[in-house]
C-alpha positions in Angstrom: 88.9 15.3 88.0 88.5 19.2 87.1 88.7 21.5 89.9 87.6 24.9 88.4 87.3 26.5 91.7 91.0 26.4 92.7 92.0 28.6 89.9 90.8 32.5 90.9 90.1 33.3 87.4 87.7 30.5 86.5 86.1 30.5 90.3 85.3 34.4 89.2 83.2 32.9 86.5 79.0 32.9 86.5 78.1 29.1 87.4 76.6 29.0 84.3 79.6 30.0 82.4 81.6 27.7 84.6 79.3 25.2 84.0 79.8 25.4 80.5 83.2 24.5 80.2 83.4 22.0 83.6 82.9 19.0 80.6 85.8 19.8 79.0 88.3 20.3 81.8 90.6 18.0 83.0 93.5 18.0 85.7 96.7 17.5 84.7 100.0 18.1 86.4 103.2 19.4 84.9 106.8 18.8 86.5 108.4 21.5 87.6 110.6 22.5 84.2 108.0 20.4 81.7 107.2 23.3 79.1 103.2 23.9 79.0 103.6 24.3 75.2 106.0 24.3 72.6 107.0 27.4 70.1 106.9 24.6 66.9 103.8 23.3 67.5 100.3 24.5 67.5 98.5 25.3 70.4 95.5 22.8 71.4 95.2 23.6 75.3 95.0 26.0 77.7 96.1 25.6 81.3 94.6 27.3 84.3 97.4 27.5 87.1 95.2 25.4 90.7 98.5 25.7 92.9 99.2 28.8 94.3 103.1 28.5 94.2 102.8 27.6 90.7 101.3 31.1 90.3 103.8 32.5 92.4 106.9 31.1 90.3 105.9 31.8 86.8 103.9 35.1 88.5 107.4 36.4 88.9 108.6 36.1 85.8 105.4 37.8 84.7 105.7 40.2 87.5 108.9 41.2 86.3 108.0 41.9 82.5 105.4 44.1 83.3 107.2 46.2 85.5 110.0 46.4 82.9 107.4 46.8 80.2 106.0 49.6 82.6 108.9 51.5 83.0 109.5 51.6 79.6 106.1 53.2 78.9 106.5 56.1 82.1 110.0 56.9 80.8 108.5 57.2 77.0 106.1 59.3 78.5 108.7 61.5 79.9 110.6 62.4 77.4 107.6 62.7 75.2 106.3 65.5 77.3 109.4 67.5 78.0 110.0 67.4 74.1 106.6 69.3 73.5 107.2 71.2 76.3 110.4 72.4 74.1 109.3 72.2 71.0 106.4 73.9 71.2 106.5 76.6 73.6 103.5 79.1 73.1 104.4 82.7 72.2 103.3 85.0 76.0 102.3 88.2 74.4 101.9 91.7 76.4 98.4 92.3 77.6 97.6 95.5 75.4 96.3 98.8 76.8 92.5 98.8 77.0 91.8 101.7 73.9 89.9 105.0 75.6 
């Protein structure tokens, strides 16, 4: 039997939207080290995570891409802006004399 509402992102759903797809959910449960999908094959599923420590494990592998992934991007950032400031460094001209 389906439980939707355990998982945060289909609970979030509009009933009727949940509603919708309630027929064609199922629970299944995956061992701990039983891949979800395999890269050779095509994908037919999707699985919504119900137990929280589930989340937790694979969260952290998640967790720790995006934080990688994010540090990446500031550091990019970085050195993208101190090379402008460089690069293109506007010319400061005297104020002139107001003419009489």
């Amino acid at each position: 039997m389906a439980r939707p509402k355990q998982n945060l992102l289909l609970a979030k759903l509009p009933t009727k939207d949940r509603g919708r797809l309630l027929p064609d959910l199922e629970h299944v449960h995956l061992e701990l080290g039983q891949p979800a999908y395999k890269s050779d094959k095509e994908q037919s599923h999707v699985y919504f995570l119900t137990d929280r420590r589930e989340f937790q494990r694979s969260g952290q592998a998640l967790q720790q891409s995006l934080l990688r992934y994010t540090q990446a991007l500031l550091t990019q950032m970085a050195q993208t802006a101190v090379c402008n400031r460089h690069r293109h460094r506007p010319a400061i001209l005297p104020l002139a004399a107001a003419d009489p």
